[in-house]
N, CA, C and O atoms as a Maestro MAE file, in Angstrom:
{
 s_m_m2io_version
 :::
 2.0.0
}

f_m_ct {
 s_m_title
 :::
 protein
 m_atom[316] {
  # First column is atom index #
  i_m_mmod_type
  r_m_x_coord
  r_m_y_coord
  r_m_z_coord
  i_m_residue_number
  s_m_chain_name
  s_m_pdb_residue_name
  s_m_pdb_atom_name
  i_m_atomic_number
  :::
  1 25 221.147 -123.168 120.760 1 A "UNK " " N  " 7
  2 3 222.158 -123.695 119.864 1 A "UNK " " CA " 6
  3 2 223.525 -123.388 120.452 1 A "UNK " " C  " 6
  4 15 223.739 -122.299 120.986 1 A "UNK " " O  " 8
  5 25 224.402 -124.284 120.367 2 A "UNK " " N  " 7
  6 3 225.545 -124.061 121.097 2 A "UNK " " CA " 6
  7 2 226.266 -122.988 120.100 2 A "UNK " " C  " 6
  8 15 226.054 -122.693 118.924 2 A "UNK " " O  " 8
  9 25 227.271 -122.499 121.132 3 A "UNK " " N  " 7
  10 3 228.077 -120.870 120.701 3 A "UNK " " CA " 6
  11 2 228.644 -121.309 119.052 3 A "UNK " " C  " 6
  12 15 229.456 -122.197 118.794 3 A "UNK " " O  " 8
  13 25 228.115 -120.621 118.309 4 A "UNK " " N  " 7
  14 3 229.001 -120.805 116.428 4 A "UNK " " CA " 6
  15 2 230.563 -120.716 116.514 4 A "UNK " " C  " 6
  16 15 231.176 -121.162 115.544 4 A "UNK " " O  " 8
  17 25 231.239 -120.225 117.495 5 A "UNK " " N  " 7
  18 3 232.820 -120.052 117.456 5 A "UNK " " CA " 6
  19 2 233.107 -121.618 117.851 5 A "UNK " " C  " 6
  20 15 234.311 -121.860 117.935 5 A "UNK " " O  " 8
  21 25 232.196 -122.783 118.123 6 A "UNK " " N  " 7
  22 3 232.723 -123.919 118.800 6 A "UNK " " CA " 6
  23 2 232.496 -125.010 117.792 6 A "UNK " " C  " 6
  24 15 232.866 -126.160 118.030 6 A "UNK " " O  " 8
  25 25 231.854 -124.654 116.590 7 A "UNK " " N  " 7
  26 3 231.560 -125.522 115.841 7 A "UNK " " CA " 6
  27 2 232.926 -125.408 114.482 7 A "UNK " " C  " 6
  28 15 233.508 -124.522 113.855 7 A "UNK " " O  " 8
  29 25 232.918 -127.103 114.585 8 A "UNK " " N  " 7
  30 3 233.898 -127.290 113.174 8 A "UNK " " CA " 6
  31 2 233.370 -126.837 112.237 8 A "UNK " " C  " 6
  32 15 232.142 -126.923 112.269 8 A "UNK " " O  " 8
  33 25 233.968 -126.187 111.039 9 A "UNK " " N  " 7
  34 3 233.738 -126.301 110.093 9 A "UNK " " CA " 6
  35 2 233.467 -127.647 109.483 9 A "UNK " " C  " 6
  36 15 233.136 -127.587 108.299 9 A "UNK " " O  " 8
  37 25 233.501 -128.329 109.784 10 A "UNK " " N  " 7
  38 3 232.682 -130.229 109.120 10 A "UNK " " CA " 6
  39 2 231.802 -130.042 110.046 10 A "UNK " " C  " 6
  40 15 230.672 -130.265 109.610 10 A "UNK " " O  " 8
  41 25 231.817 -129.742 111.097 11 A "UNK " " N  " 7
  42 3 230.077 -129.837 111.877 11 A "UNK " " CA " 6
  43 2 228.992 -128.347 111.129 11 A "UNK " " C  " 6
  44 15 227.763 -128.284 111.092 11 A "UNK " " O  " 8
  45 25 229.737 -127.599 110.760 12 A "UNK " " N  " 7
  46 3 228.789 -126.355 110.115 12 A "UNK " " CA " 6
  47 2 228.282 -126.760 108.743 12 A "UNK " " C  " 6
  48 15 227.176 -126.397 108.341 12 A "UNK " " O  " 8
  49 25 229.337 -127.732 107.830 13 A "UNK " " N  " 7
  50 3 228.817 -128.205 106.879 13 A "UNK " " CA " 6
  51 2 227.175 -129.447 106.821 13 A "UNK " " C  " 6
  52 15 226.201 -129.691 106.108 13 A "UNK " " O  " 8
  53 25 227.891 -129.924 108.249 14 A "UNK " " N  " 7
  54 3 226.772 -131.098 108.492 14 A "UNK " " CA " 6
  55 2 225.169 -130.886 108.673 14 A "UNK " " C  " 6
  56 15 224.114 -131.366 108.259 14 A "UNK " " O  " 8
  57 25 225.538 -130.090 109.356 15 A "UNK " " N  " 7
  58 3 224.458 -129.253 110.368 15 A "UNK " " CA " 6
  59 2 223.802 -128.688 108.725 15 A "UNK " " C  " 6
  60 15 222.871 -129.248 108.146 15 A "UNK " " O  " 8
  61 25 224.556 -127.465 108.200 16 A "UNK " " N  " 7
  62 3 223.799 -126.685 107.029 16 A "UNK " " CA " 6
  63 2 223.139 -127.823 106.009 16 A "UNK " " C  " 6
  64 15 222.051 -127.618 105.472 16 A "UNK " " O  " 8
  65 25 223.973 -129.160 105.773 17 A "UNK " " N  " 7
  66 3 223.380 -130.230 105.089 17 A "UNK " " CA " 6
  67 2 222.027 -130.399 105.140 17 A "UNK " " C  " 6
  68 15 221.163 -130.217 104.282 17 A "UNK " " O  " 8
  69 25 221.948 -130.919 106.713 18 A "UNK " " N  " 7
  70 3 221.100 -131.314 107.284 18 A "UNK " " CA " 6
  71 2 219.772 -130.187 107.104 18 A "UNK " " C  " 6
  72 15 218.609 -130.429 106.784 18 A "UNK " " O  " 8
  73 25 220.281 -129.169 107.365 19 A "UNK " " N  " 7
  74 3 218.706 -128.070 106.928 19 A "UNK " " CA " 6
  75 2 218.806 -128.124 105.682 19 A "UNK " " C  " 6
  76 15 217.723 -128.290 105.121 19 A "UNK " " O  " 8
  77 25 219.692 -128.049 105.021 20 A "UNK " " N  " 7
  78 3 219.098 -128.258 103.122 20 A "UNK " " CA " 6
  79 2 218.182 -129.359 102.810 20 A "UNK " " C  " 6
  80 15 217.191 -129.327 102.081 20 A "UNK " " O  " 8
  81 25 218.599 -130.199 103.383 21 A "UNK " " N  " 7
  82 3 217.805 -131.891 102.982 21 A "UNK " " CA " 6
  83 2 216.362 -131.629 103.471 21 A "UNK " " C  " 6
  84 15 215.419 -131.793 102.696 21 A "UNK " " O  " 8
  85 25 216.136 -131.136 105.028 22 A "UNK " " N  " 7
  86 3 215.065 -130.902 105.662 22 A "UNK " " CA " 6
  87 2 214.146 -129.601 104.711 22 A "UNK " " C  " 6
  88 15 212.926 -129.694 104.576 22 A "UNK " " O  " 8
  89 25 214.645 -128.872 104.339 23 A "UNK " " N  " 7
  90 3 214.180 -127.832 103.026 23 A "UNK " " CA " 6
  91 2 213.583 -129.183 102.057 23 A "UNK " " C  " 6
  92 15 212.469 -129.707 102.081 23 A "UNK " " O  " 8
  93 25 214.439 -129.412 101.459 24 A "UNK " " N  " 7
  94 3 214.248 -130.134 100.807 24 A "UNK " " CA " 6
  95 2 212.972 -131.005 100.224 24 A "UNK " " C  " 6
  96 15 212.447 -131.042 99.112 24 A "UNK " " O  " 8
  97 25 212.691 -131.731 101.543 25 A "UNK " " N  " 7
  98 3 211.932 -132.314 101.800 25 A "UNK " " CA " 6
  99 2 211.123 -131.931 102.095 25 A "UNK " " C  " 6
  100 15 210.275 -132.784 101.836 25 A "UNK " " O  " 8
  101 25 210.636 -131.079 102.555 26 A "UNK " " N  " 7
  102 3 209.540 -130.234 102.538 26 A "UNK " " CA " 6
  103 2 209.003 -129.612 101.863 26 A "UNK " " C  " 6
  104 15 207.791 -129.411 101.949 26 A "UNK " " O  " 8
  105 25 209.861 -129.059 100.873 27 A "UNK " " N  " 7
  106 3 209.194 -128.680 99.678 27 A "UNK " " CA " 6
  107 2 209.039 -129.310 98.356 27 A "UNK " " C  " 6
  108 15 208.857 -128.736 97.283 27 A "UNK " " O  " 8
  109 25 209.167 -130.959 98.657 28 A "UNK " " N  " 7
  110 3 208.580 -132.187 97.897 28 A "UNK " " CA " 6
  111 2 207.001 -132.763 98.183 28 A "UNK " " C  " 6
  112 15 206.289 -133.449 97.451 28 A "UNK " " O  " 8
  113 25 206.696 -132.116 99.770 29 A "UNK " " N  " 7
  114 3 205.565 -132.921 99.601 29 A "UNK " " CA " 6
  115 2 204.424 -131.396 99.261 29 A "UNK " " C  " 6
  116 15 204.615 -130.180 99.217 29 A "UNK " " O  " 8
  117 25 203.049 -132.438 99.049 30 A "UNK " " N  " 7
  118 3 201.993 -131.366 99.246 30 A "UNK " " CA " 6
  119 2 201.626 -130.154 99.762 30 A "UNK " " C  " 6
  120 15 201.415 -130.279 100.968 30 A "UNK " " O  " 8
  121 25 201.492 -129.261 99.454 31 A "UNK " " N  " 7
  122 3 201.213 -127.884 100.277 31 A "UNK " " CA " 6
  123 2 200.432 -128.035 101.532 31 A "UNK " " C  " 6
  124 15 200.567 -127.159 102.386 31 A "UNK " " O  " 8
  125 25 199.659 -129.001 101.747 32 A "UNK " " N  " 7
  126 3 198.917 -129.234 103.065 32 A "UNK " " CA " 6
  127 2 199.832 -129.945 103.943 32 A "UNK " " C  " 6
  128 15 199.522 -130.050 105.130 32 A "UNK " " O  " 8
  129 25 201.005 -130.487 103.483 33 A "UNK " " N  " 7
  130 3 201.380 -130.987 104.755 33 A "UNK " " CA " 6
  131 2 202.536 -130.746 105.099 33 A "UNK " " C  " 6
  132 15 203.181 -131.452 105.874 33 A "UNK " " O  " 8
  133 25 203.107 -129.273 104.328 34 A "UNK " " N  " 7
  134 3 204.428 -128.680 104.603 34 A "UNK " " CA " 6
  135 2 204.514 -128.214 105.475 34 A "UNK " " C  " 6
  136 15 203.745 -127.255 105.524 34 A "UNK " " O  " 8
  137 25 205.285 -128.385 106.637 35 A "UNK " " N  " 7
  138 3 205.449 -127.295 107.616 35 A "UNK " " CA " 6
  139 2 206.231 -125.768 107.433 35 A "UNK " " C  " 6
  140 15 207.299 -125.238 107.738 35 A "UNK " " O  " 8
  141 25 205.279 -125.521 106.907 36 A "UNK " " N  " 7
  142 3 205.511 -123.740 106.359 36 A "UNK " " CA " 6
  143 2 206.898 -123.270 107.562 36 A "UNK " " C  " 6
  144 15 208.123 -123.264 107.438 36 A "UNK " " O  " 8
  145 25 206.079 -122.956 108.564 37 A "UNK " " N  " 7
  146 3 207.077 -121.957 109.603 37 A "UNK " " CA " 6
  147 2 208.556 -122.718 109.542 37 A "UNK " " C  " 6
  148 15 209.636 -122.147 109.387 37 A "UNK " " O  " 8
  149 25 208.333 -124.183 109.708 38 A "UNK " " N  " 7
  150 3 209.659 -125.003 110.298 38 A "UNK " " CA " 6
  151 2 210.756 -124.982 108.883 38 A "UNK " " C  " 6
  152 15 211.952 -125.263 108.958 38 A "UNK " " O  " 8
  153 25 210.081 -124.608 107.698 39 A "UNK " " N  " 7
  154 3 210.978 -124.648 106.407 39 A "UNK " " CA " 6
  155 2 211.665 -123.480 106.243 39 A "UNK " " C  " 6
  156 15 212.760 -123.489 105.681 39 A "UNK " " O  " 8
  157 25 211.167 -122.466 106.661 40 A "UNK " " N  " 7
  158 3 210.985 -121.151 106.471 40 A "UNK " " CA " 6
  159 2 212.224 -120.645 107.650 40 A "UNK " " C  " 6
  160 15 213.235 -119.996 107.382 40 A "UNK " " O  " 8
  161 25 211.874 -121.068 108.776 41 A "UNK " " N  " 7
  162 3 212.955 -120.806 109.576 41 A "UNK " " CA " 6
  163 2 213.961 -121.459 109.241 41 A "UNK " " C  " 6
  164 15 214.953 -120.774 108.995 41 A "UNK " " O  " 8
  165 25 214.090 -122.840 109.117 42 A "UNK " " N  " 7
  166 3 215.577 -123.717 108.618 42 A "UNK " " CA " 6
  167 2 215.976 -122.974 107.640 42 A "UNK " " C  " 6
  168 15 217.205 -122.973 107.578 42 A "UNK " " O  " 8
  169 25 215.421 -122.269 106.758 43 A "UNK " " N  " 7
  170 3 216.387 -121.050 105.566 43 A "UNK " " CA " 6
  171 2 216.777 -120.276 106.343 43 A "UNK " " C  " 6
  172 15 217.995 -120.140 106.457 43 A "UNK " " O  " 8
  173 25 216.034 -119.631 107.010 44 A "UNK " " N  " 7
  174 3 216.437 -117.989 107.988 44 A "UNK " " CA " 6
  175 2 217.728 -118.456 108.383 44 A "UNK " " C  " 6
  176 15 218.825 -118.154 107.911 44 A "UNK " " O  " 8
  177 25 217.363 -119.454 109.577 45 A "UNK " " N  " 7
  178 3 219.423 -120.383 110.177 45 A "UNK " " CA " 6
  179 2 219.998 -120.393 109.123 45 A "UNK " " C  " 6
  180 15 220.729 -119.457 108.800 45 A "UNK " " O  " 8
  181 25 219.845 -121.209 108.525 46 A "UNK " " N  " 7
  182 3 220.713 -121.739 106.547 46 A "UNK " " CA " 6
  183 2 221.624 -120.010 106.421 46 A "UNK " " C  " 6
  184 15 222.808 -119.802 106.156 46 A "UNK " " O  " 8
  185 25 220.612 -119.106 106.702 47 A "UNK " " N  " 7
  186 3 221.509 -118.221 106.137 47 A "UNK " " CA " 6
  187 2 222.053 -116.976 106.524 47 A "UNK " " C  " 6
  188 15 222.631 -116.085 105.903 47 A "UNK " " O  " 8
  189 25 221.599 -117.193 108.154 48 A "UNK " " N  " 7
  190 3 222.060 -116.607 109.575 48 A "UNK " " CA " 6
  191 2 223.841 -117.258 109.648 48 A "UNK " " C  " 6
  192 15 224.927 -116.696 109.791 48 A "UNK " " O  " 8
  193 25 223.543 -118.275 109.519 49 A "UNK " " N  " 7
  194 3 224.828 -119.173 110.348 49 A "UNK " " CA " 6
  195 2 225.549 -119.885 109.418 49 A "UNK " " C  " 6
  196 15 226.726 -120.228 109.530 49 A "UNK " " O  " 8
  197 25 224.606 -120.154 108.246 50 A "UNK " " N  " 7
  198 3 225.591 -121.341 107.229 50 A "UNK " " CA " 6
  199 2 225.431 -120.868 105.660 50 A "UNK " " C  " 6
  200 15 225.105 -121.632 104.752 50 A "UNK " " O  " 8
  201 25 225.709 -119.519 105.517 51 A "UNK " " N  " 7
  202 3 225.646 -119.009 104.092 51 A "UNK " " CA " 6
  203 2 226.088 -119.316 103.206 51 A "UNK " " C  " 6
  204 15 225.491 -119.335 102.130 51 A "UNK " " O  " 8
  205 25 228.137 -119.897 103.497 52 A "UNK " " N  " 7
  206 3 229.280 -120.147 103.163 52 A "UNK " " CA " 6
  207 2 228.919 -122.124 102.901 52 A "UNK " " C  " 6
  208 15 229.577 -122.865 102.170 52 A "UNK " " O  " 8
  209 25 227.851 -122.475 103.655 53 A "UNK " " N  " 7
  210 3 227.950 -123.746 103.375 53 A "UNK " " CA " 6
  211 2 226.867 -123.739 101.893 53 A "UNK " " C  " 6
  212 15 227.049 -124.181 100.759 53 A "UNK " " O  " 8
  213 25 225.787 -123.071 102.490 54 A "UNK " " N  " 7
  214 3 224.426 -123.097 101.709 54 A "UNK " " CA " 6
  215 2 225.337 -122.912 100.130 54 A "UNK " " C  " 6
  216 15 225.218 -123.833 99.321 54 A "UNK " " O  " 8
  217 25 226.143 -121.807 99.794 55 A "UNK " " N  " 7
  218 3 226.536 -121.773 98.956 55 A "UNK " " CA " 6
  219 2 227.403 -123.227 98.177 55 A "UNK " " C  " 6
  220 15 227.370 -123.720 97.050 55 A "UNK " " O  " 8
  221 25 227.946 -123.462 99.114 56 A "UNK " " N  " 7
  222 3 228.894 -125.054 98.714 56 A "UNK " " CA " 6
  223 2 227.704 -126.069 98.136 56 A "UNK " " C  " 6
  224 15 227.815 -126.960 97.294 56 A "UNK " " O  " 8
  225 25 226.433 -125.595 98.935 57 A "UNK " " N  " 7
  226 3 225.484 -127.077 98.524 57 A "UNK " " CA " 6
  227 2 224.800 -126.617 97.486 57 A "UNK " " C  " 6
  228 15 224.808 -127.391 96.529 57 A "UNK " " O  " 8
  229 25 224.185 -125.586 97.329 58 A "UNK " " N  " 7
  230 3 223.670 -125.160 95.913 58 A "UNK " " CA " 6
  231 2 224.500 -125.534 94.572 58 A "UNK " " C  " 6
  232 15 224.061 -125.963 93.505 58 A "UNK " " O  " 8
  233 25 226.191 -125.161 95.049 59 A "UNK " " N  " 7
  234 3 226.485 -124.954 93.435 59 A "UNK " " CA " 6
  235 2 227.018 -126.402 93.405 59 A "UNK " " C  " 6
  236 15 227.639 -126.574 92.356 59 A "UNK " " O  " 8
  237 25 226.993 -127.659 94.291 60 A "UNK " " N  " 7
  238 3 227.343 -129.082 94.304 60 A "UNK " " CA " 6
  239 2 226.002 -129.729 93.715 60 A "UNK " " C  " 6
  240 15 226.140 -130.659 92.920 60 A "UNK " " O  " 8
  241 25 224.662 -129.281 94.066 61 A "UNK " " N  " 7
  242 3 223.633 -129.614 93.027 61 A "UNK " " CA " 6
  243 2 223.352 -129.297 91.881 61 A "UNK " " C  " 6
  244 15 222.842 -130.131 91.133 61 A "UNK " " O  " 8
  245 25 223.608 -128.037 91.468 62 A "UNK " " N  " 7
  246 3 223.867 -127.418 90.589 62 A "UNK " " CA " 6
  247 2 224.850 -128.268 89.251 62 A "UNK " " C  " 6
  248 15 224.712 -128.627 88.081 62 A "UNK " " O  " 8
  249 25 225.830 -128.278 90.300 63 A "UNK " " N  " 7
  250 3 226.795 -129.271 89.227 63 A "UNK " " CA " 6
  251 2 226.439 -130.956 89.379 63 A "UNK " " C  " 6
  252 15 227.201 -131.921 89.435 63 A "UNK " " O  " 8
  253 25 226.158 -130.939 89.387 64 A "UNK " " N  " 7
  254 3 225.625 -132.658 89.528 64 A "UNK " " CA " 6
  255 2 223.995 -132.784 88.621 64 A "UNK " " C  " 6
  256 15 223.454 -133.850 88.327 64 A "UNK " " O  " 8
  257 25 223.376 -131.184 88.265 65 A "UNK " " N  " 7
  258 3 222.577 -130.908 87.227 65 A "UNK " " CA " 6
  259 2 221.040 -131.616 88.258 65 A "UNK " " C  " 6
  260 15 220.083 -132.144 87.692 65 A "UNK " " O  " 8
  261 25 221.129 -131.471 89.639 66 A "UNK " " N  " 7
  262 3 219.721 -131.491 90.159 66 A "UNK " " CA " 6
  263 2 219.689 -130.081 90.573 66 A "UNK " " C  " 6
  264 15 220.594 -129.256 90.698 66 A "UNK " " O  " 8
  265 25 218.070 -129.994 90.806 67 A "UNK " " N  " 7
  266 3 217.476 -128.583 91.420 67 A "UNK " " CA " 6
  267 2 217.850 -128.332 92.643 67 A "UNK " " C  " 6
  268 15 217.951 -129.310 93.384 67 A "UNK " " O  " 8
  269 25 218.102 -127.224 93.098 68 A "UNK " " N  " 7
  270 3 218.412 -126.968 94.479 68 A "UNK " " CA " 6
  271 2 216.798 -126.477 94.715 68 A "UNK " " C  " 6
  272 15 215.944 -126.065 93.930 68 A "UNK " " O  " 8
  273 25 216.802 -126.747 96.308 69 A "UNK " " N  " 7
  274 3 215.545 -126.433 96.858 69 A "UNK " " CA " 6
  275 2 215.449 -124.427 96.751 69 A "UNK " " C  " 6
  276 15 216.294 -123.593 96.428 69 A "UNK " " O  " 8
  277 25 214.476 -124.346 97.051 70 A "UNK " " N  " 7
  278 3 214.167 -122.893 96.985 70 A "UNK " " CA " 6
  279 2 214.481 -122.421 98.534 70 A "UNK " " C  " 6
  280 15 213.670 -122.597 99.443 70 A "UNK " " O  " 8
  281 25 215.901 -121.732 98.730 71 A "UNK " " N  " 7
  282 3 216.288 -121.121 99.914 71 A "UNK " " CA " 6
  283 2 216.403 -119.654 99.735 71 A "UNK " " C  " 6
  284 15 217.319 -118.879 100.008 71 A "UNK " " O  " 8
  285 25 215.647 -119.539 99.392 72 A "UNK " " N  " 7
  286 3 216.063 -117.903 99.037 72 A "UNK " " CA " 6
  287 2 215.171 -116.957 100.330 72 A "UNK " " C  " 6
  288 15 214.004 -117.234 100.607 72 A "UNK " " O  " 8
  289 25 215.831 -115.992 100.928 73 A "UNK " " N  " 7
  290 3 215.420 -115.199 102.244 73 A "UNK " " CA " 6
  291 2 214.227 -114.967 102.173 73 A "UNK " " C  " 6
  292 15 213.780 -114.210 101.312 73 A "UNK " " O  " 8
  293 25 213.480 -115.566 103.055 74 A "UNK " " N  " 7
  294 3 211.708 -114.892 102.959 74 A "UNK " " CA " 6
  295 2 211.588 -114.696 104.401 74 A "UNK " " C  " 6
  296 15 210.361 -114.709 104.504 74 A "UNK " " O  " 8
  297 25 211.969 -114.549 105.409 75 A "UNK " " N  " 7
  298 3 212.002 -114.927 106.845 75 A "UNK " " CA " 6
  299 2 213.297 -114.458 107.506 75 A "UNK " " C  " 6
  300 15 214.334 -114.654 106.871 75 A "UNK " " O  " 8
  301 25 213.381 -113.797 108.834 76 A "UNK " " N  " 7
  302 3 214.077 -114.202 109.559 76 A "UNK " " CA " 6
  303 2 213.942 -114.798 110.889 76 A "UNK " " C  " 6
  304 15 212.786 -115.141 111.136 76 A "UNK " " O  " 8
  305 25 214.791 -115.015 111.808 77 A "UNK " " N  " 7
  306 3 214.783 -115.778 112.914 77 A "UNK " " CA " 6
  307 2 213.588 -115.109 113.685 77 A "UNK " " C  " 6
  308 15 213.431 -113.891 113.613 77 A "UNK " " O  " 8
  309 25 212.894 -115.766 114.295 78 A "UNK " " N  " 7
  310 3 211.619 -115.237 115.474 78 A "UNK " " CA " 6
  311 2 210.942 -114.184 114.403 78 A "UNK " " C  " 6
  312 15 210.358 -113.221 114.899 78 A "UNK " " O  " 8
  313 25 210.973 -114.276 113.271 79 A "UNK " " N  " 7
  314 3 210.717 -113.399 112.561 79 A "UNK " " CA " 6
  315 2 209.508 -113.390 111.686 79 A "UNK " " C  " 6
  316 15 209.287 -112.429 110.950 79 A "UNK " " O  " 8
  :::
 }
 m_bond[315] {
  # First column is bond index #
  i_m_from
  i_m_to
  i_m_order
  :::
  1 1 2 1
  2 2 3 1
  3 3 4 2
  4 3 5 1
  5 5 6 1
  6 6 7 1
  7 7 8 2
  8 7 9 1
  9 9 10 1
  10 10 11 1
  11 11 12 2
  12 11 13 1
  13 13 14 1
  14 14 15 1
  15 15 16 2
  16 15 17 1
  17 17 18 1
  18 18 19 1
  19 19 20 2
  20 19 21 1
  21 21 22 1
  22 22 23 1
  23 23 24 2
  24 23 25 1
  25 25 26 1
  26 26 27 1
  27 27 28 2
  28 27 29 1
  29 29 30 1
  30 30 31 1
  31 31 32 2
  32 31 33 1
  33 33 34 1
  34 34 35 1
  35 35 36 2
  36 35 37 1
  37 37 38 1
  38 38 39 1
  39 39 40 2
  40 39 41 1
  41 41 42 1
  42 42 43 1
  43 43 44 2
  44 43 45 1
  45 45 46 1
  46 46 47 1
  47 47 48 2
  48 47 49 1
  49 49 50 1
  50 50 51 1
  51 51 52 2
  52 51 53 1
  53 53 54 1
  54 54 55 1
  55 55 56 2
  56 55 57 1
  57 57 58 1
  58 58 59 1
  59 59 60 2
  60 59 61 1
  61 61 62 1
  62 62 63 1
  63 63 64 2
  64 63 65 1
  65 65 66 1
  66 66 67 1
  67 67 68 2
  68 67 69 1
  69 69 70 1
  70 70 71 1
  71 71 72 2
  72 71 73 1
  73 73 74 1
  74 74 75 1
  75 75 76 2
  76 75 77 1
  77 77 78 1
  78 78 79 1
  79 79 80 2
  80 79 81 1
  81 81 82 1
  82 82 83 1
  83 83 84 2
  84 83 85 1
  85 85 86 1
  86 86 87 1
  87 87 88 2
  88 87 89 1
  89 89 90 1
  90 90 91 1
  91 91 92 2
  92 91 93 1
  93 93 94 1
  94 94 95 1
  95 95 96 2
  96 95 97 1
  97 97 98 1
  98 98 99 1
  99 99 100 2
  100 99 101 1
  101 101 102 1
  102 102 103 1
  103 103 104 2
  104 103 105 1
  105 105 106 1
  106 106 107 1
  107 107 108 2
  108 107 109 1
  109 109 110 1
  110 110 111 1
  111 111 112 2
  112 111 113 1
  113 113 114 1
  114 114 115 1
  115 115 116 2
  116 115 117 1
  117 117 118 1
  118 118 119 1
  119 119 120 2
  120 119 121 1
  121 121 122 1
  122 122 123 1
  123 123 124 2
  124 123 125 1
  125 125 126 1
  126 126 127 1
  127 127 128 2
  128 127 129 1
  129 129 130 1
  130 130 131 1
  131 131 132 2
  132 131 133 1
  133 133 134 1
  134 134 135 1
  135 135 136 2
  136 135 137 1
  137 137 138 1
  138 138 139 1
  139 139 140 2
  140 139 141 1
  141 141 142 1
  142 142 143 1
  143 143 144 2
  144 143 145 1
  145 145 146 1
  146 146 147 1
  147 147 148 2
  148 147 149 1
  149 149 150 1
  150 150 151 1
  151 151 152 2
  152 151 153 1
  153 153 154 1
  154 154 155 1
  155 155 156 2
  156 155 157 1
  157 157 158 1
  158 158 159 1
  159 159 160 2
  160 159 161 1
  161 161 162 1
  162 162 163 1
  163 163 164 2
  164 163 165 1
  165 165 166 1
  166 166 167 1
  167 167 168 2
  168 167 169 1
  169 169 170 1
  170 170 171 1
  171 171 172 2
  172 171 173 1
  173 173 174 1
  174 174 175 1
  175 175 176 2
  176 175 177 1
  177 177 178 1
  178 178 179 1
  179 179 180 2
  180 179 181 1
  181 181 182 1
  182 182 183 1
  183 183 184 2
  184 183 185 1
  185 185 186 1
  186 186 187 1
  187 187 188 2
  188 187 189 1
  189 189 190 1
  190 190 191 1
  191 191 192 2
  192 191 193 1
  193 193 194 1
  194 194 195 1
  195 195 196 2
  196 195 197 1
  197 197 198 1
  198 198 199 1
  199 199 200 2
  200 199 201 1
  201 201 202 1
  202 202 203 1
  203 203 204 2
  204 203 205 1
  205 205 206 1
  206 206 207 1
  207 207 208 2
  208 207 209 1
  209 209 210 1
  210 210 211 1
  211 211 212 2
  212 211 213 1
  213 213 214 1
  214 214 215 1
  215 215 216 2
  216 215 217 1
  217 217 218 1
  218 218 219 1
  219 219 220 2
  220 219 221 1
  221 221 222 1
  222 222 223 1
  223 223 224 2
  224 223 225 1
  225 225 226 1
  226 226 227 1
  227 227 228 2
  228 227 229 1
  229 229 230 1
  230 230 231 1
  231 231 232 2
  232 231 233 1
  233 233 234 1
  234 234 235 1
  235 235 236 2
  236 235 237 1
  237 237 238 1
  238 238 239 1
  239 239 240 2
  240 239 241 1
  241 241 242 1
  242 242 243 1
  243 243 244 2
  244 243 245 1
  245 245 246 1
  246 246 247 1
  247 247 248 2
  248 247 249 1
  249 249 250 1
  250 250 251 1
  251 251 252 2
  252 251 253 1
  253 253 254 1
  254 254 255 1
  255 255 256 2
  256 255 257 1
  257 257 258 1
  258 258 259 1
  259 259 260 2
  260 259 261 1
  261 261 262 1
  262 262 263 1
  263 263 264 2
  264 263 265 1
  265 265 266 1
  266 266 267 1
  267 267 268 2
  268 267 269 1
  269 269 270 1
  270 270 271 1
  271 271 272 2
  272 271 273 1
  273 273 274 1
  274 274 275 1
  275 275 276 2
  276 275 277 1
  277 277 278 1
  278 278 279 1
  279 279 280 2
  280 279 281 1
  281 281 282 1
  282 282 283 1
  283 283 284 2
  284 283 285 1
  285 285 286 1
  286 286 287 1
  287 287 288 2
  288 287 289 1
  289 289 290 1
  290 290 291 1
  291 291 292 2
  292 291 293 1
  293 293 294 1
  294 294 295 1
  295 295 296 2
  296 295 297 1
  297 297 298 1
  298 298 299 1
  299 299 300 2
  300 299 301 1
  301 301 302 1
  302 302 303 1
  303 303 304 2
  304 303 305 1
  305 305 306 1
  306 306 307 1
  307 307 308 2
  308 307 309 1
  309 309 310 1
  310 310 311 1
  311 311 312 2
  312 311 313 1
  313 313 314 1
  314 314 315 1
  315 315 316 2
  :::
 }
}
């Protein structure tokens, strides 16, 4: 992953988007065809690198009165 001091803040938002949605979506379908590890790590990053965003997107679903996906720390990186 390229160095975190080089990324915009609109690319850290994008990027953290982008693993929320991918959460997301993963924990819409069936338990057989979730990719456990790959969800699991996209939180670990989510909240290694994009805590400050994760927070912006929770309480923007929140207020808009949908569920936020379940990101809560169970994992870390290589972990």
């Amino acid at each position: 992953m390229a160095d975190p001091r080089d990324v915009t803040q609109r690319e850290a938002y994008i990027i953290a988007q982008a693993l929320y949605e991918f959460i997301r979506a993963e924990q819409s379908k069936p338990s057989d065809l979730r990719r456990w590890s790959d969800e699991q790590h996209a939180i670990a990053i989510l909240h290694a690198r994009f805590d400050n965003e994760l927070a912006t997107l929770v309480q923007s679903d929140e207020a808009a009165g949908r569920e936020p996906p379940d990101c809560a720390r169970t994992a870390s990186i290589g972990g």
